[in-house]
C-alpha positions as CSV (number, residue, x, y, z in Angstrom):
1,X,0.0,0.0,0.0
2,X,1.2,3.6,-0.7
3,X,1.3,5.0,2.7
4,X,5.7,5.4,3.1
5,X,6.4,8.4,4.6
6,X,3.3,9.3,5.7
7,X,2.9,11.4,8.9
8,X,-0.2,9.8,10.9
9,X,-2.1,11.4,14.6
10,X,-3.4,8.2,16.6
11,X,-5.3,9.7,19.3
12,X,-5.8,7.4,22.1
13,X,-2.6,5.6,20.7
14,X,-1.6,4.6,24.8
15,X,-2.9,1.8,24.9
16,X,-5.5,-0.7,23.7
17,X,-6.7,-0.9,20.3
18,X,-4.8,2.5,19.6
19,X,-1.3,1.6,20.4
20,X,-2.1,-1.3,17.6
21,X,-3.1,1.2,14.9
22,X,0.2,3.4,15.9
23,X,2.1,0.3,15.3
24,X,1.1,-1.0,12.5
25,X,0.5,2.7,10.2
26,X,4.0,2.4,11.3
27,X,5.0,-1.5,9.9
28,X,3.5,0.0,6.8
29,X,5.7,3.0,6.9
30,X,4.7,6.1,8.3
31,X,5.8,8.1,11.0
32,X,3.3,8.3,13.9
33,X,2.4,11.1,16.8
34,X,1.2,9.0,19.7
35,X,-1.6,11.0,20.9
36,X,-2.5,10.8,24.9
37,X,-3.6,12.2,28.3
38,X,-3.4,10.5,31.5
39,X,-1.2,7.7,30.5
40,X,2.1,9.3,29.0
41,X,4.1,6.7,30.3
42,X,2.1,4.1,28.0
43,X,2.3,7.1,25.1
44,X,6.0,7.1,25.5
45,X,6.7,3.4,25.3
46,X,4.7,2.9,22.3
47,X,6.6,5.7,20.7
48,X,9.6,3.6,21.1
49,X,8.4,1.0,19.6
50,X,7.9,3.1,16.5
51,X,11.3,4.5,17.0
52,X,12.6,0.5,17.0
53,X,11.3,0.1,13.8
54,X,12.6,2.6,12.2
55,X,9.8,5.2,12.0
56,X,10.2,8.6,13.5
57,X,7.4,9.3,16.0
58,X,6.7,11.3,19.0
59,X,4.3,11.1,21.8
60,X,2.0,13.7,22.4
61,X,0.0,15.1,25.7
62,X,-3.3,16.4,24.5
63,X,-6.9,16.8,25.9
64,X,-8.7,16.7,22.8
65,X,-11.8,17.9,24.1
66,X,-9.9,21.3,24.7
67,X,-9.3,23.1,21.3
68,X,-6.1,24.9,22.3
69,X,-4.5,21.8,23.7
70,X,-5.1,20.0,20.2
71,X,-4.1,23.1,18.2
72,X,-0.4,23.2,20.8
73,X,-0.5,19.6,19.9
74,X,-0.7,20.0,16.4
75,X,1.7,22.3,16.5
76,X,4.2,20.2,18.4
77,X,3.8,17.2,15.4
78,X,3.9,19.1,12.7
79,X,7.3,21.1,14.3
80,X,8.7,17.4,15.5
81,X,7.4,15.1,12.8
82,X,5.8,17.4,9.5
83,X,2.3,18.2,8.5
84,X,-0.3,15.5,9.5
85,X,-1.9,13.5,6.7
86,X,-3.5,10.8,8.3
87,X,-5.7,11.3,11.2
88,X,-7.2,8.6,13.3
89,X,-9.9,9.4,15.7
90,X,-9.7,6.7,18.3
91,X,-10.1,8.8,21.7
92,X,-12.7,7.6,24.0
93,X,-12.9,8.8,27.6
94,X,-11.9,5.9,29.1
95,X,-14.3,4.8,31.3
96,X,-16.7,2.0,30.6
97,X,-20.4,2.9,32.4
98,X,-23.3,1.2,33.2
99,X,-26.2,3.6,33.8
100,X,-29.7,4.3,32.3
101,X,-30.4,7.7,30.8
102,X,-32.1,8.0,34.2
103,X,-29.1,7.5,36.2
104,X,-26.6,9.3,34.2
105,X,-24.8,11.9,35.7
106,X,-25.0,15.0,33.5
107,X,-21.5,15.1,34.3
108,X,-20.4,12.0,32.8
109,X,-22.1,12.8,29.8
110,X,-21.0,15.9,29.2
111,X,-17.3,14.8,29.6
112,X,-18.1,11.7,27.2
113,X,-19.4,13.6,24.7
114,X,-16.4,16.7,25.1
115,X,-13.4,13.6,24.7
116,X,-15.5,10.9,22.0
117,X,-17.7,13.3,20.1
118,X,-16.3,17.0,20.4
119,X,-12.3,15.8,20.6
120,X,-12.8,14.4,16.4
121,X,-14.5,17.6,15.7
122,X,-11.0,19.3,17.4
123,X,-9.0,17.3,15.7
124,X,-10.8,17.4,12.0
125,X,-11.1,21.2,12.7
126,X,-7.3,21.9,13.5
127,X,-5.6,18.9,10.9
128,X,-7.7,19.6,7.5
129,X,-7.0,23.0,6.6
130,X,-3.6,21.6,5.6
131,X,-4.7,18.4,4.2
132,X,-7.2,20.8,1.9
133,X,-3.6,22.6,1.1
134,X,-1.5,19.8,0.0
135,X,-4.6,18.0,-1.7
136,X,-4.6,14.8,-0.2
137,X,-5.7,13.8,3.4
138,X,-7.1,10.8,5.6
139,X,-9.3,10.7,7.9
140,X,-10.8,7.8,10.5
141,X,-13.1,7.7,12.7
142,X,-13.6,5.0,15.5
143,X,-16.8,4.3,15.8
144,X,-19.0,1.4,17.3
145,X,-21.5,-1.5,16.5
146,X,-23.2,0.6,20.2
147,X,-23.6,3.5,17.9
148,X,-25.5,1.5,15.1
149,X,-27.7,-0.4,17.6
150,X,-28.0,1.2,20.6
151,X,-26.6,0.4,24.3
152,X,-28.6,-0.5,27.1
153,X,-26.5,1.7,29.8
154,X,-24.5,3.6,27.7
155,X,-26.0,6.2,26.3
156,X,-23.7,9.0,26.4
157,X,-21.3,6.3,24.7
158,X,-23.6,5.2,22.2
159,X,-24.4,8.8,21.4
160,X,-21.2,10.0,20.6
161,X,-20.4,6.9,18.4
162,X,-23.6,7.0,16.0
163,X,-22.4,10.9,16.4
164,X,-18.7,9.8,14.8
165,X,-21.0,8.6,11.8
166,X,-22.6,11.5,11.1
167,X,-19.2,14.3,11.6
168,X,-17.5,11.0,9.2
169,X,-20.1,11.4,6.9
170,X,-20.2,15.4,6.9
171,X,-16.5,15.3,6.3
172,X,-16.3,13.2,3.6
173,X,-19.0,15.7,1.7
174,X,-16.8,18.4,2.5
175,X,-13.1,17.0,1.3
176,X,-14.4,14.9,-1.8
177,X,-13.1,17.2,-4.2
178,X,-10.2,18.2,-1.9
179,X,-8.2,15.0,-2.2
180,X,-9.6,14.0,1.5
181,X,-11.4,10.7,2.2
182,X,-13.2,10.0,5.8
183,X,-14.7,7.1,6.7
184,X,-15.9,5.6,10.2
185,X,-14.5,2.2,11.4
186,X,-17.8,0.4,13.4
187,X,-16.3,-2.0,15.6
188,X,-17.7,-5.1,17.3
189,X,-16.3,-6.7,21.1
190,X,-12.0,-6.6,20.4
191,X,-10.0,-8.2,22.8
192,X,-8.7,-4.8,24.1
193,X,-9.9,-1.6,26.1
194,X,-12.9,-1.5,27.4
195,X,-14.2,-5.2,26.6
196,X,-11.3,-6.4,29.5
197,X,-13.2,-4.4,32.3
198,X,-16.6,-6.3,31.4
199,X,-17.2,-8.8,34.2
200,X,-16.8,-12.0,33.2
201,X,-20.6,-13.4,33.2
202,X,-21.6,-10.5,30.7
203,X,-18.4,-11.4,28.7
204,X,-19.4,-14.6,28.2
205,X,-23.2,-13.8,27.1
206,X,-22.0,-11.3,24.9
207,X,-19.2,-13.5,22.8
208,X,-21.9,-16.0,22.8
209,X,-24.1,-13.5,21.1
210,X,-21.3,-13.4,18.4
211,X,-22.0,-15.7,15.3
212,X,-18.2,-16.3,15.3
213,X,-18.7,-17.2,19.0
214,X,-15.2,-14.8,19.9
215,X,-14.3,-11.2,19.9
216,X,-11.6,-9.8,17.2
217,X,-8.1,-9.3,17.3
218,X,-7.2,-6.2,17.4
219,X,-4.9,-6.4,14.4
220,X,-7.8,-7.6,12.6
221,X,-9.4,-3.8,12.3
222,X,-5.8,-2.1,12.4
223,X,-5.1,-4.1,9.0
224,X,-8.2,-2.6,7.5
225,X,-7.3,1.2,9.2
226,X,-4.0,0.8,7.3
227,X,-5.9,0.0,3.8
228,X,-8.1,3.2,4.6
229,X,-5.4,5.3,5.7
230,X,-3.3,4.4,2.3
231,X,-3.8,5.9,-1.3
232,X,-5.2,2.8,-2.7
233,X,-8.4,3.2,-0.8
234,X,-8.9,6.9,-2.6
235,X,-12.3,6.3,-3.9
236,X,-13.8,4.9,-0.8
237,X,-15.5,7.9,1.4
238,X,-18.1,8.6,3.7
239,X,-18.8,5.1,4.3
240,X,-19.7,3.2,7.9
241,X,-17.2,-0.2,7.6
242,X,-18.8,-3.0,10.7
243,X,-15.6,-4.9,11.8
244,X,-17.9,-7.0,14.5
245,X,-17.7,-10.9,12.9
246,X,-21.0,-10.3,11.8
247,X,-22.7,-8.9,15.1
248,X,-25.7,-8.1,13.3
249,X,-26.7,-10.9,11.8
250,X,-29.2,-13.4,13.6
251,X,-28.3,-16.2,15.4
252,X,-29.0,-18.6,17.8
């Protein structure tokens, strides 16, 4: 895949699914800002790990839900590592909830929606006037099957994700002629991130929900990130791409 050289923004690349997308837009050559918050340390060490294989990257402190700190940020890549072209929209507050819409501190979802929904808005806001520039930009969105179909106790997450549909969707209209592609990854259960914190007895009904009766590798959705982050994916945009082992189908 064309992608050598490229200079890709993970955010939420600490850990989980997003240090596996840092690593692998690096295997396929480009040069990666590790985008974090709370766990620098994690953000540091996957950097290495770039830096091991060759790659130039750097790890990044930003709040995306605060536009300044993702404008300083931006600054700081593009001053360390050059102009980002490939933006990957993985942040997610963190913490996994179980609450009704009843129950649900207004707190916690305004906080979900300022670091899932309102951080890719940052981010798209600050990193496309120069992909609209140079004529050539990508841009991912980390969605979930939760957004498609609904979350009993998440709501505030399953907001924000059908919400990274929609801003996926609205971006794509408005780089299509501007060399800039957007799509939105919909993921099923992964063995990483949030799915570990489940307890065990929900795991278990869940997976057996799964036709494939298991949850995905993460490398299984990095491989098809890398495809959409390259130029040979250049006429796919605006689309919403279900990586779940087909959680929507019926089964029994």
């Amino acid at each position: 895949m064309t992608i050598d050289g490229k200079v890709a923004l993970v955010t939420g690349g600490s850990g989980g699914l997003g240090s596996v997308h840092c690593l692998t837009l690096a295997r396929a050559g480009c040069h990666v800002a590790v985008a974090g918050y709370t766990h620098m340390d994690k953000a540091e060490a996957v950097a290495k790990q770039i830096q091991n294989l060759g790659r130039n990257a750097v790890a990044v402190k930003m709040d995306v839900a605060e536009l300044d700190d993702v404008q300083a940020g931006i600054k700081q890549i593009e001053e360390t590592l050059g102009p980002v072209e490939i933006l990957v929209n993985n942040a997610a507050s963190g913490i996994v909830r179980a609450a009704t819409i009843i129950n649900t501190e207004k707190k916690d979802w305004d906080r979900d929606l300022a670091v899932n929904l309102t951080g890719a808005f940052n981010t798209i806001k600050c990193c496309m006037p120069g992909m609209v520039e140079r004529g050539w930009g990508r841009i991912i969105n980390i969605s979930s099957i939760t957004g498609t179909q609904g979350g009993l106790g998440q709501c505030s997450y399953a907001t924000t994700k059908a919400g990274l549909i929609g801003l996926a969707r609205t971006t794509a209209l408005e780089g299509a002629r501007k060399g800039i592609t957007c799509n939105a990854l919909v993921l099923g259960i992964f063995d990483a991130g949030g799915f570990l914190e489940v307890a065990p007895e929900f795991k278990e009904r869940i997976i057996k929900r799964m036709p494939m009766r298991r949850m995905g590798d993460p490398q299984e959705v990095s491989n098809i990130l890398a495809f959409l982050a390259s130029e040979e994916s250049r006429f796919i945009t605006g689309e919403t791409i279900e990586v779940s082992g087909g959680a929507n189908l019926f089964t029994f």
